[in-house]
C-alpha positions as CSV (number, residue, x, y, z in Angstrom):
1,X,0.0,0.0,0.0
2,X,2.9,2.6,0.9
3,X,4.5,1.8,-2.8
4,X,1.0,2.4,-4.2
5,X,0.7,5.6,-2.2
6,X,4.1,6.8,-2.8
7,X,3.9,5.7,-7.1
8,X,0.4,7.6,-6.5
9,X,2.4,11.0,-5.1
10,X,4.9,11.2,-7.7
11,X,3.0,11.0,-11.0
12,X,1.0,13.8,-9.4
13,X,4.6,15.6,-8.7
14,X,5.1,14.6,-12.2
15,X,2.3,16.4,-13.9
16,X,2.6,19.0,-11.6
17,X,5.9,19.9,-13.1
18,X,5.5,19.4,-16.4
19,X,2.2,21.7,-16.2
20,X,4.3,24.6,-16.1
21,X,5.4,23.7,-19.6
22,X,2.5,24.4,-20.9
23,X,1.0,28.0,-22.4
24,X,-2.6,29.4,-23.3
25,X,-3.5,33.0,-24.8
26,X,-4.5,34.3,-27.9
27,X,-4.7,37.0,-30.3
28,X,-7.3,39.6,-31.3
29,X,-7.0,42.0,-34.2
30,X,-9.0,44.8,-35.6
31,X,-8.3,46.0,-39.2
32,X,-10.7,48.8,-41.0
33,X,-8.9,50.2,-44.6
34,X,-10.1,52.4,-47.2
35,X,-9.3,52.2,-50.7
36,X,-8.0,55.5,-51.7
37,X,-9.3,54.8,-55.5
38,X,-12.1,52.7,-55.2
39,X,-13.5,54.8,-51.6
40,X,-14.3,51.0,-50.7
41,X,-14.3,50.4,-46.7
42,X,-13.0,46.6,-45.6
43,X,-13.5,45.9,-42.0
44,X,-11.8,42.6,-40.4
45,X,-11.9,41.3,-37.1
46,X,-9.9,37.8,-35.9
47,X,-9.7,36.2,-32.6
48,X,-6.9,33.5,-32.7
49,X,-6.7,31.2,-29.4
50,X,-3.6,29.4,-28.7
51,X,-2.2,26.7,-26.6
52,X,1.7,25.7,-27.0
53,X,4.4,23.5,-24.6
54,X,7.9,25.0,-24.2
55,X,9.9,22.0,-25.1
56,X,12.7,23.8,-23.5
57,X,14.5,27.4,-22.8
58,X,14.5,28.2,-26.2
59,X,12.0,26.0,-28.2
60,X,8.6,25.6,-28.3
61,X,5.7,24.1,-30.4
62,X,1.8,25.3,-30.4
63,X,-1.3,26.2,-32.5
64,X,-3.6,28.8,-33.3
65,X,-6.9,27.6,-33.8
66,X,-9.3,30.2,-34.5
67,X,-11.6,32.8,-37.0
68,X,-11.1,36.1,-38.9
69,X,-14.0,38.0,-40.2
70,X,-14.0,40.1,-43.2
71,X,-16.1,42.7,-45.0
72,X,-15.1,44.6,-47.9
73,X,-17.7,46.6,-49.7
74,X,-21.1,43.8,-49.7
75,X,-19.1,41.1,-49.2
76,X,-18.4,39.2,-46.2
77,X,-16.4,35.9,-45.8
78,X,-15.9,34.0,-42.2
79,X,-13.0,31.9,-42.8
80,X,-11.9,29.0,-39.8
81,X,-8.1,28.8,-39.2
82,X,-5.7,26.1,-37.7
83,X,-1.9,27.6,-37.4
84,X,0.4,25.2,-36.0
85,X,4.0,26.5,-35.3
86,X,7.6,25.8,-33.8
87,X,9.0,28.6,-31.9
88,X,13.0,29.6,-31.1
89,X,13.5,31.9,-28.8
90,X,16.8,33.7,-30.1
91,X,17.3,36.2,-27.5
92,X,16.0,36.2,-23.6
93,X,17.3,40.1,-21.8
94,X,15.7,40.0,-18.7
95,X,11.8,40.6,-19.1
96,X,11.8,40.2,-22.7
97,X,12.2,37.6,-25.5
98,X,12.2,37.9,-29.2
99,X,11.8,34.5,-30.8
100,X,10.3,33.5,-34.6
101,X,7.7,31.4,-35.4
102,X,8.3,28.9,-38.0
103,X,4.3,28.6,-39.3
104,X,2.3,26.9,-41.4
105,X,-1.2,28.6,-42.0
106,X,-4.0,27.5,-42.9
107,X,-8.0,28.9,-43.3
108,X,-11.4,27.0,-44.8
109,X,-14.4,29.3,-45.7
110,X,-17.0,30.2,-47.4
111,X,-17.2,32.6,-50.5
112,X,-20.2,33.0,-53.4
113,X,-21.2,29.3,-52.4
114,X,-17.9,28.0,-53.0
115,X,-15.1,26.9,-50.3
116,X,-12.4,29.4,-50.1
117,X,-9.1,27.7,-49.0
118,X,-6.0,29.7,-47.8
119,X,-2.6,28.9,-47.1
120,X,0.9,30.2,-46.4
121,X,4.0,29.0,-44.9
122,X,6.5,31.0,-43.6
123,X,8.4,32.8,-40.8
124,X,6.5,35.5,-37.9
125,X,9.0,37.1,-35.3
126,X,7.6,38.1,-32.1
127,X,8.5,39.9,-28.9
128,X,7.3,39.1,-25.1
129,X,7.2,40.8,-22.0
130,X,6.9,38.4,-19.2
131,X,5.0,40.8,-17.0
132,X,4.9,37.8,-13.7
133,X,5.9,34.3,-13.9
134,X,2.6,33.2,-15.3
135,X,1.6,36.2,-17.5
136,X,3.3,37.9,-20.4
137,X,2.0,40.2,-23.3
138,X,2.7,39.0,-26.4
139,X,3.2,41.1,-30.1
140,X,4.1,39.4,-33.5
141,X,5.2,41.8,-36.1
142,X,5.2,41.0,-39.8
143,X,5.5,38.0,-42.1
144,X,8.3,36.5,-43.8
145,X,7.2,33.7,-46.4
146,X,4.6,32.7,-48.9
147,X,0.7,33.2,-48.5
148,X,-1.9,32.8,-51.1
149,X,-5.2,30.4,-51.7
150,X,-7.4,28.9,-54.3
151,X,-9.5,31.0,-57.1
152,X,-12.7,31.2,-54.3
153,X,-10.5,33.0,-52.0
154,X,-8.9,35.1,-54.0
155,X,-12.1,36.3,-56.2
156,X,-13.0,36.9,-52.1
157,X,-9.8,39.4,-50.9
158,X,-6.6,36.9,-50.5
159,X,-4.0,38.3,-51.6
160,X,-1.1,36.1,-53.3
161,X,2.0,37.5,-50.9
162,X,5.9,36.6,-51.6
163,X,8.2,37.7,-49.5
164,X,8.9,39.9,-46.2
165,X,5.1,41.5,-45.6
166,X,5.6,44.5,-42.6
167,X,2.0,46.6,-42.9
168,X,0.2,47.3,-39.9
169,X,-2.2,44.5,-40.7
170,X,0.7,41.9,-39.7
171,X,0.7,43.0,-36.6
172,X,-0.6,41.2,-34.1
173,X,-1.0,41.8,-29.7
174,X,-1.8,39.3,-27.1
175,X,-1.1,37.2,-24.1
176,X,0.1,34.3,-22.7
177,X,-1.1,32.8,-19.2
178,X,1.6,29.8,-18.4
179,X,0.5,26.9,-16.0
């Protein structure tokens, strides 16, 4: 009974540790452009969830699971998003960390009855600011890599981007709570 009891107290030990590991947060952004030709107003609004495990000091792997909103002139498109990632931490000074995310993206929607696919791949560097132990704000700035979609979502808004992409619309506040 004793082995039992002490087996019993050190998984528990065990999972108590390795919780710590483990990160949840999330994103929300708020775009609203006006085409300076066309006069035409696009509004779009995502809220990107996330939960990751810090393999160690410097690496890490997560997703974003999640949905963006968009409305450009009459048309609207809701478009459901899995972004799975591995994250290097390159630099840790004090409070703060910068670190990349290697991503793949990817979003499934809706747009004039037809199913709008988009997709990218690429690299997102970030900054933290580890306000406590368990809570830090988050900001990701910019995108490095390849994004685009089929003909549905692209008759819909996505753009077909190559390269290093630093507007205002790439960038991207939140937080991190870690167990």
């Amino acid at each position: 009974m004793k082995k039992l009891l002490l087996m019993a107290v050190m998984a528990v030990a065990t999972l108590g540790a390795s919780a710590s590991d483990w990160y949840a947060g999330g994103q929300v952004t708020f775009g609203r452009t006006t085409d300076s030709t066309s006069g035409v107003k696009t509004t779009q609004v995502t809220v990107l969830p996330e939960l990751g495990y810090n393999l160690s000091e410097r690496f890490a792997v997560g997703s974003v699971l999640g949905v963006s909103y968009r409305k450009s002139g009459g048309e609207e498109k809701t478009v459901f998003q899995i972004n799975p990632y591995a994250r290097y931490t390159y630099l840790k000074a004090g409070k703060v960390n910068l670190f990349v995310d290697g991503c793949v993206d990817l979003g499934i929607g809706r747009a004039h009855g037809d199913t709008a696919v988009e997709y990218g791949i690429g690299l997102r560097p970030g900054v933290s600011l580890n306000l406590t132990e368990h809570f830090s704000l988050v900001a990701h700035v910019g995108f490095l890599g390849y994004q685009s979609g089929n003909d549905a979502a692209k008759r819909n808004g996505c753009p077909e981007n190559w390269g290093l992409n630093l507007n205002s619309n790439n960038l991207m506040f939140g937080f991190y709570y870690s167990f």
